[in-house]
Structure formats: C-alpha cells, structure tokens
N, C-alpha and C positions, 0 to 999 in steps of 0.2 A: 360245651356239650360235646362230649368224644365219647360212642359209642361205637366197639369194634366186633364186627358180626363173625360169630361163629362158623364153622363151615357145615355144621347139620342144621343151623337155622336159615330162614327164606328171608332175605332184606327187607319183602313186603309181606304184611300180613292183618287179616282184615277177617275177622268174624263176628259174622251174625250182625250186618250193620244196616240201619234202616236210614235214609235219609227223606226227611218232610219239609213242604214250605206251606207258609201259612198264606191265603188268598182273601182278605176278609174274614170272617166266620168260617171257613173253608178250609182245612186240611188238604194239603197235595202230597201221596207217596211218589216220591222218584226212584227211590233203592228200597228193595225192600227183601232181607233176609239175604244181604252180601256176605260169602267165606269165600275166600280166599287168598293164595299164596303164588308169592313169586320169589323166585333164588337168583342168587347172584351172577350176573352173564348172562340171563336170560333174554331173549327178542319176541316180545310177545305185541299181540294183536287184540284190542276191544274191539269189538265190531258190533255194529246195530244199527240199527234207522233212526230216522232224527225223530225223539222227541223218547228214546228208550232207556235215557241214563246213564247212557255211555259218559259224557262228558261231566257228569256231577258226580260221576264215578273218579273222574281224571282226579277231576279240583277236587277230591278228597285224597286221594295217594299223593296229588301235589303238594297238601297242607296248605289249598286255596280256600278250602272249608272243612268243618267238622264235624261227623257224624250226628245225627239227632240221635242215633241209639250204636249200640254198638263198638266193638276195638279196632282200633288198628296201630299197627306196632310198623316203624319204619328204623333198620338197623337196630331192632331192640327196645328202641325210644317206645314209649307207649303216649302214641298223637293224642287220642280222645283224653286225654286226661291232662295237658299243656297247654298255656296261656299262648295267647298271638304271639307274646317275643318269641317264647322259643319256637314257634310253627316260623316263623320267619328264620329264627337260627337253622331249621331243619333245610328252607328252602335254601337258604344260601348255602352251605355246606354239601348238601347231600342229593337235590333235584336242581336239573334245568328245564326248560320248556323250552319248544319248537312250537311257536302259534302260528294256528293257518295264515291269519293277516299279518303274519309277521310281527305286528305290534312294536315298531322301531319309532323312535322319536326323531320327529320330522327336521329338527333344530341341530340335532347332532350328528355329528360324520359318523361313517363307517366306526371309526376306530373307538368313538366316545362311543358310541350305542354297546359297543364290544365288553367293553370295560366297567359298565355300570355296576355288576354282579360285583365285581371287588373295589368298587370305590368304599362298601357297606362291611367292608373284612379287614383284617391287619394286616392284609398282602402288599408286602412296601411298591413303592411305587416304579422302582427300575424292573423288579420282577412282574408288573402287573403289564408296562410296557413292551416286555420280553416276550412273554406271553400271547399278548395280544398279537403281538407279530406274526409270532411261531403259527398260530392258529389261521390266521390269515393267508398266510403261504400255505398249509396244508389244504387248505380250502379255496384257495385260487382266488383268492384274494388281498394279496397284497401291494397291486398297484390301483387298489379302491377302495384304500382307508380314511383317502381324506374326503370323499367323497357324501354325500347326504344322501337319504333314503329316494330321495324323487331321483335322482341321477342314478341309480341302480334298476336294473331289471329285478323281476320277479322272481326268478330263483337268486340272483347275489343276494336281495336283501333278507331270502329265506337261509343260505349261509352265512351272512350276519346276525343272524338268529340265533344259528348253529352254533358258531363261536360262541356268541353272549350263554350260551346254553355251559359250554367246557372252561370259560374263563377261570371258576371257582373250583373246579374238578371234578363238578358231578358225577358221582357215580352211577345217578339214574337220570334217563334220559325221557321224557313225558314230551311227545309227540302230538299235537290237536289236531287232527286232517292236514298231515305237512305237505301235503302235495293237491290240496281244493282248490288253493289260486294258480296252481302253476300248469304250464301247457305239456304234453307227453315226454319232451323231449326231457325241461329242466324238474316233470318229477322223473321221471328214471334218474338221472343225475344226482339228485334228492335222498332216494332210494339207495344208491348206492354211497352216499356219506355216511347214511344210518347202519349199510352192512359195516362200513369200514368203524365207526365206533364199535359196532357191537362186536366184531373181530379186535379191538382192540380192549374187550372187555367190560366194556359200558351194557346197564341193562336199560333195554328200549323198550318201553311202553307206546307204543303207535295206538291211537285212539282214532278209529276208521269206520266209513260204510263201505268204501270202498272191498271187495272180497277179493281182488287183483293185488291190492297191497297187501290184505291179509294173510295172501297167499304166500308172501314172500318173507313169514316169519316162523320162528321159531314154533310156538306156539298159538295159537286161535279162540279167544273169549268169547262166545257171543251173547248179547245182554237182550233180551224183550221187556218191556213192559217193568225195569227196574229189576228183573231176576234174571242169574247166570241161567242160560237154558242149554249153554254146551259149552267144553273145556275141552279142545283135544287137542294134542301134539302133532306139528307139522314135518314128518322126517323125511319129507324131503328135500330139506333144507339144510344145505351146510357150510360149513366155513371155511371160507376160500381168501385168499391174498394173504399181506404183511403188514401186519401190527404196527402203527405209524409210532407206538410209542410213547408218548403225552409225557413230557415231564412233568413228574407231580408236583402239585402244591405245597409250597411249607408252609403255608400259614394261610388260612382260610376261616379262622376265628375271627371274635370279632375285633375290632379296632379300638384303640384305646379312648377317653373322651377327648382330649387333644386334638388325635388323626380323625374322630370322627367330625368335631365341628371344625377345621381345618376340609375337609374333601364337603364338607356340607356349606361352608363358605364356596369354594369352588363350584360347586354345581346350582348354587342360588345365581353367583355372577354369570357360570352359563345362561341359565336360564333366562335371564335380564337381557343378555347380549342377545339369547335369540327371539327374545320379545320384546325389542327395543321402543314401539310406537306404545305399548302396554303400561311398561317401564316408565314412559315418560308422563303419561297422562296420569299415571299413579302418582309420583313427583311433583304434578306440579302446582299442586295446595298448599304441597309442602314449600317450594320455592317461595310463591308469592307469603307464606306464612313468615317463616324465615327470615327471607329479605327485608319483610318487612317491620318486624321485631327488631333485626339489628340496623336497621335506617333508623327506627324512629328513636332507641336508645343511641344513636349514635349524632343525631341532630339535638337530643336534651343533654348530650356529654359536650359537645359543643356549643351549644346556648349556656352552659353552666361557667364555661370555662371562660366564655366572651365576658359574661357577666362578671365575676369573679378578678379576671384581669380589669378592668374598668375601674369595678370597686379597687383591686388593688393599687389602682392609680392616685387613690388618695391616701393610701397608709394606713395602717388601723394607729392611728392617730389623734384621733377626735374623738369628743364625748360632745352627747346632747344632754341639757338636764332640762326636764320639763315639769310640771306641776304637776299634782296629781299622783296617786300610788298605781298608777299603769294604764296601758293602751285600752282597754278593757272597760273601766270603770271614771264615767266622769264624775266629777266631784266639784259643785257651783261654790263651794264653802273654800275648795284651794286653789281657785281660779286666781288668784293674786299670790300666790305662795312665790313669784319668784320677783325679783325688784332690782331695781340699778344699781343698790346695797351689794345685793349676793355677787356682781359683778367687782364691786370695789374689794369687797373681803376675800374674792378666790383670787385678785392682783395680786394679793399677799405670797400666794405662791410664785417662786421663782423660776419652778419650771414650766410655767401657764407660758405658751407661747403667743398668742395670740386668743382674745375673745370678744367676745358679742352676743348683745341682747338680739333677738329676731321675735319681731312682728311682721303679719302682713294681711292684705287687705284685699278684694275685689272689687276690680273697680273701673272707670271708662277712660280713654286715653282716645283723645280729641287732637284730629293730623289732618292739617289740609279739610276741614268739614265732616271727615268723615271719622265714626266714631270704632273704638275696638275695644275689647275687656279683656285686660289685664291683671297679672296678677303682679301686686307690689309688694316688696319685701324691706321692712326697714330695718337697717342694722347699724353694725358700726363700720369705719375707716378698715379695721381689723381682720373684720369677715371674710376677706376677699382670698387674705392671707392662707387663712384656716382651712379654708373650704378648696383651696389650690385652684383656685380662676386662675384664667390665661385672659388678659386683659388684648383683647385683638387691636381696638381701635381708641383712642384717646388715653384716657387713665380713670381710676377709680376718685373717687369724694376723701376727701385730709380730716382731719381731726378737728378744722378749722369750720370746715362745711358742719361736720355733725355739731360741736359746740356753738356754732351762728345760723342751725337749723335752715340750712339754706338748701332751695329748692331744685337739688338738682337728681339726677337720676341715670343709672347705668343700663342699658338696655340688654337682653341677652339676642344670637344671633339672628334668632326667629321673630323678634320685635323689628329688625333694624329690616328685612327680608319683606316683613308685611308695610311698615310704615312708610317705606322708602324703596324709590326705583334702586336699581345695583347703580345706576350715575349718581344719583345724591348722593353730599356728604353729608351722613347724619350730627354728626359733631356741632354742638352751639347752637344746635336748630332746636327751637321752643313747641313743646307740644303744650295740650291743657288738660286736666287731670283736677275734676271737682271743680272746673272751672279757674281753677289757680296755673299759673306760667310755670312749667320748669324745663330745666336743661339737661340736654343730653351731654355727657361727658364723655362717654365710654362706650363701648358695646365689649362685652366677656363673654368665654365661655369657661361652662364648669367645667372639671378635669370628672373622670370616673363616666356611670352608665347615663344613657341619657336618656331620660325619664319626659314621653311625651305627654304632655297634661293636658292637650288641645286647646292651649292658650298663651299668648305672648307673656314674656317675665321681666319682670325691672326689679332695681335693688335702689332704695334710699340711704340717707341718710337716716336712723330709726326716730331721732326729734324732730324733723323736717313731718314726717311720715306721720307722725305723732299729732303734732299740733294742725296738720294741715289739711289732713283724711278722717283719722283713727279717732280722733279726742281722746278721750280716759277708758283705753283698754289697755288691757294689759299683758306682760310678755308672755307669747309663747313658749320660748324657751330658751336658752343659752347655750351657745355652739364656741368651744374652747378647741385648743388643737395645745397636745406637749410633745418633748422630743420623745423620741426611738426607744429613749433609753429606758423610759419607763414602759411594763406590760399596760393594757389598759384599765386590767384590773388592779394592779397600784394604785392608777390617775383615780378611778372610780371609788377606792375606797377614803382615797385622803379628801378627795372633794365631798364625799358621804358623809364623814364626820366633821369636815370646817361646818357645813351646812345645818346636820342637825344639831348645832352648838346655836348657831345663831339662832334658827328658827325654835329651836326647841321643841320641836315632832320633826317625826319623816311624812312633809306633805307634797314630795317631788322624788321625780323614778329618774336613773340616767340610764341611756343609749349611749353604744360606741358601734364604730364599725365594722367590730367583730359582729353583733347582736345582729347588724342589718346582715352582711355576710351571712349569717349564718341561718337567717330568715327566708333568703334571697335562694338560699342549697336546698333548705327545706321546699319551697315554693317550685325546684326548678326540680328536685326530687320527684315531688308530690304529679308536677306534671309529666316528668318522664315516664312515670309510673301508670299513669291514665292513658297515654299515647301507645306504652307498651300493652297495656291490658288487653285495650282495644285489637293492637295489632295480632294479640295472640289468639283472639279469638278466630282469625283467620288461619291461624296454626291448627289449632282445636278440626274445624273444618276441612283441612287438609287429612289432618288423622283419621276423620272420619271418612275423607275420600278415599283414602290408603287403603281403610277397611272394607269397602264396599268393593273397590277394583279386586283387590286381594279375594275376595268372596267368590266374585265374578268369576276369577282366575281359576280358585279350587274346580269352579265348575266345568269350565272350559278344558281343561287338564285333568280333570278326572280319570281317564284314560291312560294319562303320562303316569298317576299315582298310582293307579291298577298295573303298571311294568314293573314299576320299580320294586310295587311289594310283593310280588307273582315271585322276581329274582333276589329275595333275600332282603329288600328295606324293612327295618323295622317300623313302626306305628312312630316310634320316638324321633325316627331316622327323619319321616315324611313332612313332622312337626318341626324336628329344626331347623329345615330345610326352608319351609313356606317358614319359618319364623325368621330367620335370618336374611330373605328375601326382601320382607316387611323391613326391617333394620335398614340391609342398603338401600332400600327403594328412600328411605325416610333420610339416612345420612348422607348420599349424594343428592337429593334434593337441598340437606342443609348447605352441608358445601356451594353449592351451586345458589342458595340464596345469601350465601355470606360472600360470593362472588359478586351476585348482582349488584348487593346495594353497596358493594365497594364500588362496580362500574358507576353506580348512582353517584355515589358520593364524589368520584372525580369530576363527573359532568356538571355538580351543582355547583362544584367550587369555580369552574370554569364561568358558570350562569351568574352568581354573585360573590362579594368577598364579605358582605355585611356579617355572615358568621359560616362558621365553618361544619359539615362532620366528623365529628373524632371518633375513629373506630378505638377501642380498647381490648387487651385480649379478654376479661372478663366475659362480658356478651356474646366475644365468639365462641367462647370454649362453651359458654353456657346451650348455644344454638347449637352446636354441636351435640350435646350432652341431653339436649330435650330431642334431637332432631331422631337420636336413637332410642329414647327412652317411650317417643310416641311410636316410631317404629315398633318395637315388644308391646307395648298395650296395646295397641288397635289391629296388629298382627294374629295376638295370640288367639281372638277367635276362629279366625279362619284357618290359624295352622291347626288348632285344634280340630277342628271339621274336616280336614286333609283325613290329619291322623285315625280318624273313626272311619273310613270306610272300607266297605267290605272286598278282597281282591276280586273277589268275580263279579262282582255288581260294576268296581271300577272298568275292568276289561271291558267286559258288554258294551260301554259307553265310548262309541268311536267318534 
C-alpha cells in the first residue's frame, strides 16, 4: 500500500465524521460532525477536558478505530472504507504513537520494545538494528538498551516510546498526554524531542488538556462535548535548531510469509523466556502426557521383544497337530481323531525329527504327607528333544521306560523348588501320584517364554501316564519338530495331506510356532495399544490444559496485544504469534517428555533386568508430531481470540 501525497493535499483529512458507542439500549455520541485537515510538517495541538473526544478523536486518525459515520482519508488512502489489515498496514507505515503510560512491555529491554514496529515489516534485520541504535543515540539513550522498563525512569522509557514511534519512519507522529506521567523537568525535555521531530519534518499531533503544551505548537484544536469549537493558528511559534536528519527507511512494507513466521517464531520464544513459570505450567500436561505415551509404548516394544526372543529360542520348528477344525469350535465327534497310528505314518517322513503323542492330566502328587496339584504330561522319550528342554538334573525316560510303561517322571524346576528343601537330592526319591510309587529322574527346564500356570509340571512317559492315571482318553495332540530346512508351511502341508489320506476328512487343525509368534505380537500389540490409549488420554488433558493457560494468557496480555497492534501487528500477525506459542509451549514439553521417560527408562533397567524399555524412533517422532499438532488445535482458539480484539479496548486494559 504506497500512497504519495501531493503537496496541495493535507496528509490528514476527516469530514463530516460522527463517532457512537452502543451502552445497552443506549446510543453514546463522542464525535459528532468532525471536518477537518492537517498538512504535511504540521505541530498541532487537540485540546479539551476529559470526557470531550479528544482521544477517540486520536484513535481515529491513528487507525485505532473507525468512524461510525463519516471519511477520513490519511495520505490519500480513504480509512473509513479499509479492512483491519490494511488500517494495520496504515499504522505501521505511516503513524507512531507516544502513549502517556508509555505502554512498553515489561519483559523486553530497551532495545526489543524499540524494534517491535519492524519485527511486523520487511525491514531486514542489520538495518532494523542500525536503526535502532541510531535512534537511541539521538535520544540519549544508548547506553540503556539493554535495560528493561522497571530500570528506566519516566522520561527514558517515554523516549523509548519515542523511538518505537520513528523505528518504521513515520511520518505522523500521534502524541496521548506525552508528558501526564512525567515531572516538569523530564516533560520540557519531552517537549523538546517533539520540537526536534517536528524540525526534522515529522507531523505532530499532541493530543492535550494541558494549554501550556498547547501553547507550544503550531496550531491549536479545541474539542467540547465531540465538536471542533475553535481552530486557530499559533504564530508564535517557530522553528528553531538542526534537523537531526533520520535516515529513511527502505523498506517498511510488509514482510514476506517466511520473515513473517520466522520473527513471529522469535517473539513467541521471547515471550516463553519472559514468562517462564507460565510457560512451564502450561507444559506440564504435556510432559506427564508424552512421557507417558512413549514409556508405555516403549515397555510393550520391550515386552514384545523379550517375548519374541524366548519364543525364538525354540525355532519356528515345530508343529502341533490337534483334533478338531480349530481353537474355537469343540467337536465331541473328533475327540479321538488323533491316534498312535498318525504317529507311526508321519515316521514315514524323513525329515520328522523327532515326535510325540501328548496327554495330560490334573492331578495330586503326595511328598513327605503332604499333598500338591500337579499338572502331568505324558509323552514320548522324543519330546524333550523337540521341545528343546535343558535337562538340569538327572536325565529324561528311554524308549525303554515308555514301551515298559514304567512309572517314572521328570519334574520341572518349580516342582523340585516346592517338593524339596534346595539340600535334598531329588533324584530316585519316590513320591505318590493316585496313590501309585513313581520316580523322579530328572528335573528340566523348557527353552523359550516361561509361561506361569500356578501349578507344579511333570512330564511321563505317555503309557505309564496312560494306564496309571488317564485310562482311555485320548491324545491331545502331537508335537513333531523338522529341520531349518524346511519353511513350516511346507512341514504343515505335507503332514496335511499324509493325514487327510489316512483319515479320510480334515478332522484336526495344525499350529506351528509361527501361529503362536504371531498370536503372541497380536496379544502384546493389542495390549500396547490399551496402555498407550490410556496414556493419551493424559495427552488429551494436557491440550486441554495448554488451552485454558493459553486463554488465561490472551487475557493477562491483553494490553501486550493492544501495543503491538496500535504499531502496525496485523490481526493475522497476533494470531500466529499466540498460535506458534501454543506449538512451542506443546513441543518443548514433548521433548522434555521423550526426555523424561528415557531418564525413566534408564532407572528401570538399573531396578530390574527381567525386561527391558525399547525406545524406537517411531514413537518418538510420532510424540513429536502429536506434541505440535495438539499444540495448533488447542492453540487455535485462543490465538483466534487474540486476534479479534479491538486496539483500544486492548490499550485500556493495564
């Protein structure tokens, strides 16, 4: 928006403009029936009593509001007739303001309060610095740039005002009572920065009750009751000293979308940094949300994996074949569908490494008086092979025991643990079981995951087991192990069809160790899934807290929103700002919860070894990725609520 004012036209100009505010039911005139004009270089003076419209007079030639009725044309531009962006492009380009409270933000030095007006422009960043300087030194201030509003007196931080007013070049200078807070000394001093602009060609609108200041300008407005009631020329006032000069701006447009979220990134991290107990409370939903998402996926990537190595400890190897057409559906008609036959006919295969029929049984196991329930399993000499037992103590039952049905039996650790002090040797020692003598030979353990069933385990010989316990029931099922060489869906199909040859239907399902494997990922899936659910709902609550603080924030800050868009922030400007806020507030919290439950995850490995945490990067990118994406959605209301309010409603609110 470049419009370049003629020299027979007045830079300001305002006819016939009424301004109303509504009260309830209630109509308020404040301006009523405003003409007039001001030219280029001019020092003029509003003057009135409080409550006369002077100042809603201001915030309209400031493009802080907009006529209820009526034109007003600034450089040509015709105000009453432009959206908020461009009355923000107006302000940024073409006015600055000197407010009586100074209006400097408490969190930023000297030199950031300075520079605010062009963080919102395409004025590059060494010339915005340059600038700032420059101004600083002319204004007696450049060894209290880095300084913050509480450590300035009341006139410096009315010349940091002053600055932030010339940062962008204005050419009109809009003055609110610039000298109500200040004591005699530092307004003359005051007074004489605004002759020294206005000697350097700046037009000053001082907006006054004062008639002392009035006195000291060009020209003299005075306003009653919303209407000009006198317009005279002040000639005796002239212009005295040396034009300091200003080097002008090259570039005070706006900034491109890049530089814009690039300086709005920037002044969200200010703004974090100088609200840092805010910042943190806001964060910290998010943390325990986070952390606790990537713990609890990273304790089921760990259980998975424990599992998985276990099982892979016996090979995918082995097939089970059972009766029946699946886990699902029992069927009393194929309860005998499997027989000591299908064992003799699948020998035929050469690559059968080892097999066995498996029964078993619950049942009481008589030690010393005292009694225990057991679970017994009867198999063959072969099983032990298949199944990869580690034979800890004695040795397993021969071929000799199973064909002479003798009563002996293998314990596993947890039998030998209950039945026996850690001094006894269990070997050769007779326990009773239905009342019948048998011997212990062995104690094994299985190889893979170890499956607590809250019961002691024994393994027979399956005819022993048979004739001694069980009578005439029949096999569970058959447990075969082949080499490597074969996938196990080869083993699975060539033993499918020996079988349905002999039996003539399909009245038995086979398992292999893939099937359990892959039962086992499902299972351990299913429960990472429920652990993480859980835990996001503590996410969920975090974003909700994000939005409430953030809410809070807009409100607290209102006043900070009312500066920035008085000098030039757009509506859009205010939005990305508190939206981008929201984001970091949400993705250093993530960070910081993909922190934590690593610190977790070290400590727990230090606590136990029984399993581990596996971080993976999936989870974390994903925590990442949600940690911004709650950030934008629970942000967006209250940037949006930023972005709607009105510059002088925000001012008001100190």
């Amino acid at each position: 928006m470049k419009h370049y004012q003629s020299s027979s036209e007045p830079i300001i100009k305002l006819n016939h403009v009424f301004r109303e505010f509504s009260a309830g039911t209630q109509t308020i005139p404040v301006l009523n029936d405003i003409s007039l004009s001001i030219n280029q270089g001019e020092m003029v003076a509003i003057i009135g009593a409080s409550g006369s419209g002077k100042s809603t007079l201001m915030n309209i030639i400031g493009c802080l509001d907009k006529p209820s009725q009526g034109e007003i044309f600034i450089n040509g531009i015709a105000v009453h007739e432009v959206d908020n962006e461009q009355l923000a492009e107006l302000r940024s380009q073409y006015l600055g303001f000197i407010f009586q409270r100074y209006h400097l933000m408490p969190y930023l030095t000297a030199e950031e309060n300075i520079a605010i007006p062009a963080l919102y422009t395409a004025m590059p960043e060494a010339e915005r610095i340059t600038r700032t300087k420059f101004l600083a030194e002319k204004l007696g201030l450049r060894e209290r740039l880095n300084h913050k509003p509480y450590q300035l007196s009341g006139g410096q931080q009315q010349r940091v005002s002053i600055c932030r007013a010339l940062i962008n070049g204005a050419r009109v200078i809009l003055a609110d009572e610039p000298t109500g807070a200040l004591d005699s000394v530092s307004g003359k001093a005051l007074m004489d920065v605004l002759h020294q602009l206005h000697l350097d060609g700046h037009t000053i609108i001082i907006v006054t009750h004062d008639r002392n200041i009035a006195q000291q300008t060009q020209r003299i407005i005075e306003i009653s009751d919303g209407k000009i009631v006198a317009d005279n020329q002040n000639d005796a006032l002239q212009k005295t000293g040396i034009p300091h000069n200003f080097p002008p701006v090259k570039d005070n447009g706006r900034a491109s979308l890049g530089r814009s979220i690039h300086e709005s990134i920037r002044m969200a991290w200010r703004s974090l940094i100088g609200h840092r107990m805010r910042a943190f409370l806001s964060m910290l939903g998010i943390i325990i949300g986070i952390s606790s998402v990537v713990s609890s996926m990273a304790v089921g990537e760990g259980a998975r994996r424990t599992i998985m190595d276990e099982i892979g400890k016996l090979g995918s190897t082995t097939l089970e074949i059972r009766p029946g057409t699946g886990w699902g559906s029992k069927r009393p008609d194929m309860e005998r569908a499997l027989s000591l036959n299908d064992i003799k006919s699948l020998k035929k295969f050469s690559w059968i490494e080892q097999i066995s029929p498996v029964t078993s049984s619950m049942t009481i196991v008589v030690n010393k008086g005292l009694d225990f329930s057991i679970l017994l399993n009867g198999v063959s000499d072969e099983y032990f092979a298949a199944q990869g037992f580690q034979i800890l103590q004695g040795s397993n039952f021969s071929p000799l025991d199973v064909a002479d049905n003798a009563p002996v039996i293998v314990l596993d650790e947890t039998s030998r643990e209950v039945l026996f002090t850690p001094e006894e040797d269990p070997l050769d020692q007779i326990v009773q079981i239905e009342g019948s003598p048998w011997r212990i030979i062995g104690i094994a353990r299985k190889s893979g995951p170890k499956m607590s069933s809250g019961f002691i385990m024994g393994w027979t010989p399956h005819t022993a087991l048979q004739q001694r316990v069980l009578g005439d029931k029949p096999i569970e099922y058959i447990s075969l192990r082949f080499p490597e060489t074969l996938t196990p869906k080869q083993a699975e199909i060539q033993v499918e069809q020996l079988l349905l040859r002999e039996h003539g239907k399909k009245d038995f399902f086979i398992q292999s160790d893939d099937q359990l494997a892959n039962a086992l990922q499902k299972t351990s899936d299913s429960m990472s899934l429920l652990i993480t659910s859980i835990a996001a709902i503590s996410l969920l609550v975090g974003g909700v807290g994000v939005m409430n603080i953030m809410l809070v924030s807009v409100t607290e800050r209102t006043h900070e929103i009312g500066i920035r868009l008085s000098v030039g922030a757009r509506p859009a400007d205010i939005m990305n700002q508190f939206l981008i806020e929201a984001i970091l507030i949400c993705s250093l919290g993530g960070l910081i919860g993909i922190a934590g439950s690593w610190v977790a995850g070290t400590i727990f490995a230090q606590v136990t070894t029984q399993f581990t945490m596996v971080f993976t990067l999936l989870p974390v990118l994903l925590a990442c990725g949600f940690s911004a994406l709650i950030g934008l959605i629970f942000g967006y209301f209250p940037a949006r609520r930023a972005a709607k309010l009105n510059p002088t409603e925000a001012l008001a609110r100190e």
